[in-house]
N, C-alpha and C positions, 0 to 999 in steps of 0.2 A: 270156107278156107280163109281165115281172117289171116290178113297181110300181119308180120311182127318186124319188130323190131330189136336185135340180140347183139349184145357185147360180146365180142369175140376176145377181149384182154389179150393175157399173154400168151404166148405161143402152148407153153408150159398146158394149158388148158387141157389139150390132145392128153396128155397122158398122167393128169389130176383126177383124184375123187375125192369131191367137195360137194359140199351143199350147191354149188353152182353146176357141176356137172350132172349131178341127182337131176335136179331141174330140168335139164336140155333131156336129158333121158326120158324122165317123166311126157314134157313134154314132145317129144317126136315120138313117143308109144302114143300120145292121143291123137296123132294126126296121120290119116294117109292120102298124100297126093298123089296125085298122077307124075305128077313132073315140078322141081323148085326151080326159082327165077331168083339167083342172088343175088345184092349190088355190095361187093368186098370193096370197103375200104383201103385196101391194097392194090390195085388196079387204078391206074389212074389215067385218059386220055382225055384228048382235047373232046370227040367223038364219041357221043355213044356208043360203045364197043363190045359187042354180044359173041359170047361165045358159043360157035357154029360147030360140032362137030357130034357122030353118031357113037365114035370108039370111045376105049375108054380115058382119060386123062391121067397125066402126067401129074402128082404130086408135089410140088412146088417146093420149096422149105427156104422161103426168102425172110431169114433169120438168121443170126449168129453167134457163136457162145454159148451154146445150150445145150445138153446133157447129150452123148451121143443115140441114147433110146428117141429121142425125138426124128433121129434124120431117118430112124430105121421105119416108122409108119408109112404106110402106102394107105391112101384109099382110092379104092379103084372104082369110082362112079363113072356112067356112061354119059355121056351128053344126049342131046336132040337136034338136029338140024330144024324138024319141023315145028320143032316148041319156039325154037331161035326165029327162026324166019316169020313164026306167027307174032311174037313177041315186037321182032322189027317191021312189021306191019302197022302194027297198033300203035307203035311208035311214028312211023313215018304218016299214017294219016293224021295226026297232029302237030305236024310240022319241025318233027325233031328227026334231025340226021342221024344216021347209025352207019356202023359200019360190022363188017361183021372176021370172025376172026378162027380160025382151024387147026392151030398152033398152041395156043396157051394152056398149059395147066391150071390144076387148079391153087391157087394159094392159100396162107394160112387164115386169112380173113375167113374161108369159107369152110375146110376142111377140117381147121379144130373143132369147128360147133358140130357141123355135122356127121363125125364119126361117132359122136356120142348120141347125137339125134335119130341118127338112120346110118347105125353102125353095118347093118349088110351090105349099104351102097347099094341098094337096090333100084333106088328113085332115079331119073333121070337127073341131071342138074345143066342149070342154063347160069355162066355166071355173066354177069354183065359190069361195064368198069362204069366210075365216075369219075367226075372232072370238080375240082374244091373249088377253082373258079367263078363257075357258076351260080347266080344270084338265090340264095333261099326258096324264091317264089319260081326259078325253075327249076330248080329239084323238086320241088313239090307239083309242076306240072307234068314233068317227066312219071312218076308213081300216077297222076290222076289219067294219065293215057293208059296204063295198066289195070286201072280198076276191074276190066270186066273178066280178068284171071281168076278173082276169086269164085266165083260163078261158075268156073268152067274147072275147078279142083286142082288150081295150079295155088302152090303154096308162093308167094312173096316174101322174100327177107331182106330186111337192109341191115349189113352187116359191121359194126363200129362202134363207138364207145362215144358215149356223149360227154362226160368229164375229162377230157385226154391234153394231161400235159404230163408229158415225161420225167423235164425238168423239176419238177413237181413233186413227185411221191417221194414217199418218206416209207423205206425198207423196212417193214415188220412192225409199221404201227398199223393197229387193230381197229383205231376209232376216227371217222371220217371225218374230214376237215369242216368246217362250218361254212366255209365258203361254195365248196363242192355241192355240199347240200343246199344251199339255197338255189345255185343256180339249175341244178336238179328239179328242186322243187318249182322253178318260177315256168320251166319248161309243162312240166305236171299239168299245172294250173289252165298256163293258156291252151296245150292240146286239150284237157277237159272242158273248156269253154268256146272249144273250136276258133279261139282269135290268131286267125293267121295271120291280119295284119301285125300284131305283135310277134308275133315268130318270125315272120321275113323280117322286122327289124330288129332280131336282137343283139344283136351287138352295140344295139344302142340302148337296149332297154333291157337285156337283163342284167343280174345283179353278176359281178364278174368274170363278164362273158371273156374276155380278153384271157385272160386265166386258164379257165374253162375249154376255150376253144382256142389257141393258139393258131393253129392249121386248123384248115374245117374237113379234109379227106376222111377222116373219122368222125364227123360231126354228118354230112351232107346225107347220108344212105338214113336217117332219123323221117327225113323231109320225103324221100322216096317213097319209104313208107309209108309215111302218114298221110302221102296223097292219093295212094292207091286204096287208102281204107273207105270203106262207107261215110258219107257226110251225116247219114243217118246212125251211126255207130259211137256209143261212149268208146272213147282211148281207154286204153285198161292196163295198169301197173301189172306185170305178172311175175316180175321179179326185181329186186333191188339191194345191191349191198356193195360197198366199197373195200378197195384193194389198195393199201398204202401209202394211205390215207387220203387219197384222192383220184383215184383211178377208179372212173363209176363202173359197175355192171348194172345201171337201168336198163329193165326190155320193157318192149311196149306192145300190145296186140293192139291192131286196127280195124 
């Protein structure tokens, strides 16, 4: 059950059929886990912040402006206590605090992907927050205390968009900026080469990271990911295409 990595884009997503939503379809028909472990991008705490609860969640729609079919979706996924508390185990024996939480819906970070993924809402779902704060090389330690989920048929997702700058896109153009794509590509490169060191520092070393990554809350769930994968496992493109003209949908399997 390879850890991925999925652009969640716009909200709009929930209720698109596109080559992009075909994909999540596709792929959540090849996959069945027991239980998923999200880190949404939308979700943001000082604390590693796991959501605790057996019922089902609350639907979130922390968005605004957008067609009123959007606010009408529910998905009615059940959580895990016991996936949650396993999860903050495995956290806590490596030294990372958690907290845990029985309240939260779920938001759009997690629920546009996966109604198209696992449209019955059958799957338990555990979502967990992140903190943009936190240094590269601990987002990727936080995923590396997770690793042994794969093993045990719990699916990992880190949920966010690696090109994200708002300010940025350009409305109805079709063909992706040059810059997006390289910094896309230099990403590519070094998870294929497994040089973390170069990844923990890129904002110094890739090719217009500042751009790129303006806020990293959309950037950090990439690093979660990719430390929960196998160190024995190629990174693997599974999907790629840009959104006007610079708003990536890279995903990534681990």
């Amino acid at each position: 059950m390879n850890p991925l990595f999925l652009a969640h884009g716009s909200p709009m997503l929930a209720v698109e059929q596109n080559e992009y939503s075909e994909f999540l379809k596709q792929t959540g028909a090849s996959l069945k886990p027991d239980a998923i472990v999200i880190f949404t991008a939308h979700w943001e705490t000082d604390i590693v912040t796991i959501s605790s609860k057996d019922d089902e969640y609350e639907t979130i729609y922390d968005f605004y402006g957008f067609p009123d079919e959007l606010y009408q979706i529910k998905y009615a996924a059940k959580g895990s206590v016991r996936v949650a508390e396993h999860v903050g185990h495995l956290l806590s024996e490596n030294n990372i605090q958690v907290a845990y939480d029985n309240e939260r819906g779920l938001d759009h970070g997690s629920w546009t992907m996966l109604k198209h993924m696992f449209p019955k809402a059958d799957i338990p779902v555990v979502q967990i927050s992140v903190n943009p704060y936190r240094a590269p090389q601990e987002q990727f330690l936080i995923g590396e205390a997770l690793r042994s989920l794969s093993s045990q048929n719990i699916l990992l997702i880190g949920s966010g968009v690696t090109v994200h700058n708002l300010r940025a896109v350009n409305w109805g153009q079709k063909e992706p900026e040059s810059w997006a794509v390289q910094f896309d590509d230099w990403l590519i490169e070094k998870m294929n080469k497994h040089d973390t060191n170069s990844l923990f520092q890129y904002e110094q070393l890739a090719p217009h990271a500042k751009m790129a990554v303006p806020r990293a809350e959309h950037f950090v769930p990439l690093y979660i990911a990719l430390g929960s994968g196998s160190p024995e496992s190629a990174p693997k493109v599974i999907y790629r295409s840009y959104e006007f003209g610079t708003l990536s949908y890279l995903c990534m399997q681990f």
